[in-house]
C-alpha positions as CSV (number, residue, x, y, z in Angstrom):
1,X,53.1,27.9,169.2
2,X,50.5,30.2,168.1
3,X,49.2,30.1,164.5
4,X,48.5,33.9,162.7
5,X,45.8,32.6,160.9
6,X,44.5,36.1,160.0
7,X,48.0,36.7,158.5
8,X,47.3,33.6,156.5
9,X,44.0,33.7,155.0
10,X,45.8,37.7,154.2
11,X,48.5,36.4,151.8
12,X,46.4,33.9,149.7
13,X,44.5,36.5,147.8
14,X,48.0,38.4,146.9
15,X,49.3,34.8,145.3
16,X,46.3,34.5,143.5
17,X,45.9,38.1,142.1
18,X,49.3,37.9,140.9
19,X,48.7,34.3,139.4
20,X,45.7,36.2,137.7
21,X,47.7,39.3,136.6
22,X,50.7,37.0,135.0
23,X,48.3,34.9,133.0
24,X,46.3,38.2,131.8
25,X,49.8,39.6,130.5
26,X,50.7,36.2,128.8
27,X,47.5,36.1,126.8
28,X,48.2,39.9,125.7
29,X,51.6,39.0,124.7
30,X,50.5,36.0,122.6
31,X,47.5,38.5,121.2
32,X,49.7,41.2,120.2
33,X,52.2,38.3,118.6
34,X,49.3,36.6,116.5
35,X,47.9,40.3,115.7
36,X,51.5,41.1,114.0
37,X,51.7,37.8,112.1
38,X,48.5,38.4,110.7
39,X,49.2,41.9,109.4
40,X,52.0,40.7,107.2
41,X,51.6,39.4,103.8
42,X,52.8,36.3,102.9
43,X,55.2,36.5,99.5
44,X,52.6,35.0,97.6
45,X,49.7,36.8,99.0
46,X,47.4,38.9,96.9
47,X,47.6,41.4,98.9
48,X,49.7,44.5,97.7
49,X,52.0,46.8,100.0
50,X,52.9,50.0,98.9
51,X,52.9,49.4,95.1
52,X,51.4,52.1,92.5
53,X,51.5,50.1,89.4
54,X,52.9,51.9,86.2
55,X,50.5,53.6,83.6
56,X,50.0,52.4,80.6
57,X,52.3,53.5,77.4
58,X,50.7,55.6,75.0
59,X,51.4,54.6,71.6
60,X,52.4,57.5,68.6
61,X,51.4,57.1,65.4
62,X,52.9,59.3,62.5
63,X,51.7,60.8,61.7
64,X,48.4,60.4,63.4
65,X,47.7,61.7,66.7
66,X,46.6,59.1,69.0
67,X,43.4,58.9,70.3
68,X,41.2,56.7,72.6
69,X,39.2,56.2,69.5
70,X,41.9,56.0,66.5
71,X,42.1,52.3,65.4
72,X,44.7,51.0,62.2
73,X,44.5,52.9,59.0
74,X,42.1,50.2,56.6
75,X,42.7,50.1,52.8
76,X,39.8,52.2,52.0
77,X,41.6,55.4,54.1
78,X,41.7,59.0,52.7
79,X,45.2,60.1,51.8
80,X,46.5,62.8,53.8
81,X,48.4,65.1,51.7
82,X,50.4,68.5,52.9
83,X,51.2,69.3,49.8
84,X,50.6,68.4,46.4
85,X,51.6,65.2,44.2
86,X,51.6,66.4,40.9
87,X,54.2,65.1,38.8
88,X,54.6,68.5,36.5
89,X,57.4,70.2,35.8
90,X,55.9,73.7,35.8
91,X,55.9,75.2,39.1
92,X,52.3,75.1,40.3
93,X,51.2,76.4,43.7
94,X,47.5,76.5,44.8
95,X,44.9,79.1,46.4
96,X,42.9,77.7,48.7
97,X,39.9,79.6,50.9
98,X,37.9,77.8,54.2
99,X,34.5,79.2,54.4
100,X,33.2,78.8,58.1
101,X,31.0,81.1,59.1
102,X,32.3,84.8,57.4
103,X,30.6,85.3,54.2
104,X,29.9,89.1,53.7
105,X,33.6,89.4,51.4
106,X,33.1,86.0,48.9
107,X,31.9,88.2,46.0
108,X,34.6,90.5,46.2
109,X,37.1,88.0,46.9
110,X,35.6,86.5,43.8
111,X,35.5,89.5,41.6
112,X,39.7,89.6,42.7
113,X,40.0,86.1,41.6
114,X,37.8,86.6,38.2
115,X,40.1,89.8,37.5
116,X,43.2,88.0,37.9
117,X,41.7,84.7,35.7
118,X,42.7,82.6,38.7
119,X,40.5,79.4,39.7
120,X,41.1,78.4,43.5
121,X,39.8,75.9,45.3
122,X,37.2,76.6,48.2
123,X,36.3,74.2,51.6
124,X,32.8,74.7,52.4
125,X,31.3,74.1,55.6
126,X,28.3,71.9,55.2
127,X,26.5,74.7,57.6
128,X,28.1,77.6,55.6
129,X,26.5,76.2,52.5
130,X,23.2,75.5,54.0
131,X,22.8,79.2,55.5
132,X,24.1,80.7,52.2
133,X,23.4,78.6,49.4
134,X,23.2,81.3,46.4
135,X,27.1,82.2,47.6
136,X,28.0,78.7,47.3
137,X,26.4,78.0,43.6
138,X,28.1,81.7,42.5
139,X,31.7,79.7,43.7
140,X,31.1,76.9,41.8
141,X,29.7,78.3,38.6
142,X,32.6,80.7,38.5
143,X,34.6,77.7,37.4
144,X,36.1,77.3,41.3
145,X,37.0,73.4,43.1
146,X,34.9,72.6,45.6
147,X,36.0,70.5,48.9
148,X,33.7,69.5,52.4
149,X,35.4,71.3,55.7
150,X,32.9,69.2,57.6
151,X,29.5,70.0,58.8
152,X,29.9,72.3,62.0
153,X,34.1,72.6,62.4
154,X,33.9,71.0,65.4
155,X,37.3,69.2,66.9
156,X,36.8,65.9,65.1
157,X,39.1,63.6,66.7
158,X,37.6,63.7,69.9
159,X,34.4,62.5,68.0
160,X,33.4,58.6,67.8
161,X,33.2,57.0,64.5
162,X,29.2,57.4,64.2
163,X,29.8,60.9,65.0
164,X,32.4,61.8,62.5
165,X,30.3,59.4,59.9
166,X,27.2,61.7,60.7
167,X,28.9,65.0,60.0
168,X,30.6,64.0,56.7
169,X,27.3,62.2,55.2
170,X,25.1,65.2,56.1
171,X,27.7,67.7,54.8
172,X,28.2,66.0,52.1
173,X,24.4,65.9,51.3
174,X,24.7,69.8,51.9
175,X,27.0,70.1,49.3
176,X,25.5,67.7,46.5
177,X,22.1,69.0,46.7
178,X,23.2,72.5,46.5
179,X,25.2,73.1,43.7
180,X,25.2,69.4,42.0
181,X,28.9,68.4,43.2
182,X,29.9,65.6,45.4
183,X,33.4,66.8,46.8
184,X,36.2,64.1,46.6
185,X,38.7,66.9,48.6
186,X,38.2,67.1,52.7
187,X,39.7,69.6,55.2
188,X,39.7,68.9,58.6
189,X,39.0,71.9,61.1
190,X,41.9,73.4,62.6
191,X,43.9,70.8,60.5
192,X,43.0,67.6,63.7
193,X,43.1,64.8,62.3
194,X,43.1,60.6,63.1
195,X,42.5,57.2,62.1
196,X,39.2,57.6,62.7
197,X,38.7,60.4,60.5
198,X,40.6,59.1,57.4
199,X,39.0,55.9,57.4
200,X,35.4,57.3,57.3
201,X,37.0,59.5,55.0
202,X,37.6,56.7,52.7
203,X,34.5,55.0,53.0
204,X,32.4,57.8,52.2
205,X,34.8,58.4,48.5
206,X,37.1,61.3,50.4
207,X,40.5,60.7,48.1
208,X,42.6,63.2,49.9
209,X,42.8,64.9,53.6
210,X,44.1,68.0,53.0
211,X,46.3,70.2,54.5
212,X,48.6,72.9,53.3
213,X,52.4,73.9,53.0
214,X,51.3,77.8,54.0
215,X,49.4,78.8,56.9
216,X,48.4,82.9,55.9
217,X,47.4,84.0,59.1
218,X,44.7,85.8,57.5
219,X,42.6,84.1,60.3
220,X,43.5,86.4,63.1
221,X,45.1,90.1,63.2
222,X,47.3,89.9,65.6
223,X,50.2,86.3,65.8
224,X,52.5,86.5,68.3
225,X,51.9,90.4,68.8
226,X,52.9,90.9,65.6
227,X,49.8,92.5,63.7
228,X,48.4,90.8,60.6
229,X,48.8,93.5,58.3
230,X,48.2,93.3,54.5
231,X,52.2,93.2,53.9
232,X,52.1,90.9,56.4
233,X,50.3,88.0,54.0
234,X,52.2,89.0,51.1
235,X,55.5,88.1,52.5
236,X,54.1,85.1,54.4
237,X,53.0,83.9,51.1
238,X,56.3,85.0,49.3
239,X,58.7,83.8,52.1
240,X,56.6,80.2,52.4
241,X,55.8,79.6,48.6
242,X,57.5,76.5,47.0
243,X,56.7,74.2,43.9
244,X,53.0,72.1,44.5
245,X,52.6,74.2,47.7
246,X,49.0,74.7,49.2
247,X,48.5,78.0,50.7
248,X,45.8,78.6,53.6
249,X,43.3,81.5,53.3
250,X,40.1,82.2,54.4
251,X,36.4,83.7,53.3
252,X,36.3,86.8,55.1
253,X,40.2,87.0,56.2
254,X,40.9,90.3,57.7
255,X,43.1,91.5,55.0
256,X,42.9,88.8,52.7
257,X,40.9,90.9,49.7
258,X,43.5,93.6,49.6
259,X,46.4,91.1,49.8
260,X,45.3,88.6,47.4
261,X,46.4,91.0,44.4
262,X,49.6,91.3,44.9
263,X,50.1,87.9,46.5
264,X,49.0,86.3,42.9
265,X,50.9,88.7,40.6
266,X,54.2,88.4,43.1
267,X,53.7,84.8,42.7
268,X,53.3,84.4,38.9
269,X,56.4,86.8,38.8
270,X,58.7,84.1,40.7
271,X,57.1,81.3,37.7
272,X,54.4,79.8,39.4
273,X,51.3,78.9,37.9
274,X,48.0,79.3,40.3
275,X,46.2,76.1,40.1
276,X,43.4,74.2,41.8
277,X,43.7,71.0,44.2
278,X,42.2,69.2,41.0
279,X,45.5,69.3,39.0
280,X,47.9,68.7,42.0
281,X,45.9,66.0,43.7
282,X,44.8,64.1,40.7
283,X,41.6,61.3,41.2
């Protein structure tokens, strides 16, 4: 019998190559096996899978806005007041004027005040008082209360506690070495307040925060495209006024001099007396 040896030494290297291709496909399986192990986290694991974790709560103070920079009221914090504490039994309301940057109107709105033998109280800007100091010493010698609205109304509870401590001490200084007055009364611009604020407040002798029961709009002539008219702050006043109210007027309002007539003689008609922040926020 003859032996094929060519057909032999042919089918050797086709058992081997499929030896080799078997054990090449094993060692892929076994990869792809240890690669999908790997790629799952153990329960314990640190490693996190598809969690977002929850913000933080915001805490809300009353009736403090919170803020990044607001800490706990301390013992020595300026009272915030929206209206007045007086304990009288007359019906007392008080006029109260912000002086930012308008200035042109104080005499007359002085001369209206004078006329009418009414004393109001006046919030000076720190900057107001620096750029028109003789204005500021005619307010206060015509028998008027005097109260810091900061140095430059800027937003000051966005401001860090050496910031707001800055602005009060140099306003302040504005103030005392102006007219001869250190104020004891503080409104904050645009009525922002915080923690912060009221306890620098404190430190620095503030008694009261103060805010107001009326808001006159004489700030802007035209609110919710309604114009600001003259009539328009008489019967906000009117409407708004109650006993130890505050109202909210400005130095230089748009129609605030021609109003301010009527609005004190209506007022006095319905029993009020005008009075300043001195007799309804006593020291």
């Amino acid at each position: 019998m003859k032996i094929d040896m060519n057909g032999k030494r042919n089918k050797i290297p086709c058992h081997n190559a499929n030896k080799r291709l078997t054990c090449i496909l094993v060692l892929l399986i076994m990869l792809i096996i240890l690669m999908l192990g790997c790629g799952t986290p153990e329960p314990n694991s640190d490693v996190q899978t598809g969690t977002v974790p929850e913000p933080e709560p915001t805490e809300t103070l009353t009736p403090t806005p919170a803020s990044d920079n607001n800490p706990a009221l301390d013992t020595k914090t300026s009272k915030l007041v929206l209206g007045g504490i007086s304990i009288s039994a007359v019906k007392q309301i008080a006029l109260t004027f912000d002086a930012g940057w308008m200035y042109d109107q104080t005499l007359q709105l002085l001369d209206v005040l004078d006329q009418y033998q009414v004393k109001a109280t006046f919030f000076l800007r720190g900057g107001w008082v620096k750029d028109h100091p003789d204005l500021a010493k005619e307010i206060y010698w015509r028998g008027h209360s005097i109260g810091n609205h900061s140095l430059a109304h800027d937003h000051m509870k966005t401001m860090t506690q050496d910031e707001v401590s800055a602005d009060i001490i140099e306003s302040s200084n504005i103030i005392k070495n102006t007219i001869g007055y250190t104020p004891y009364l503080f409104r904050p611009p645009y009525g922002e307040y915080n923690n912060t604020l009221l306890n620098v407040l404190g430190e620095q002798g503030y008694t009261y925060a103060v805010m107001w029961t009326i808001d006159s709009h004489d700030w802007s002539q035209m609110i919710n495209g309604v114009q600001v008219t003259e009539q328009y702050l008489i019967d906000r006043v009117f409407n708004n006024a109650s006993d130890k109210g505050i109202v909210l007027m400005h130095v230089g309002g748009y129609q605030t001099v021609n109003a301010l007539p009527e609005i004190i003689t209506g007022l006095r008609d319905a029993g009020y007396e005008l009075v300043t922040l001195d007799e309804l926020l006593p020291r």
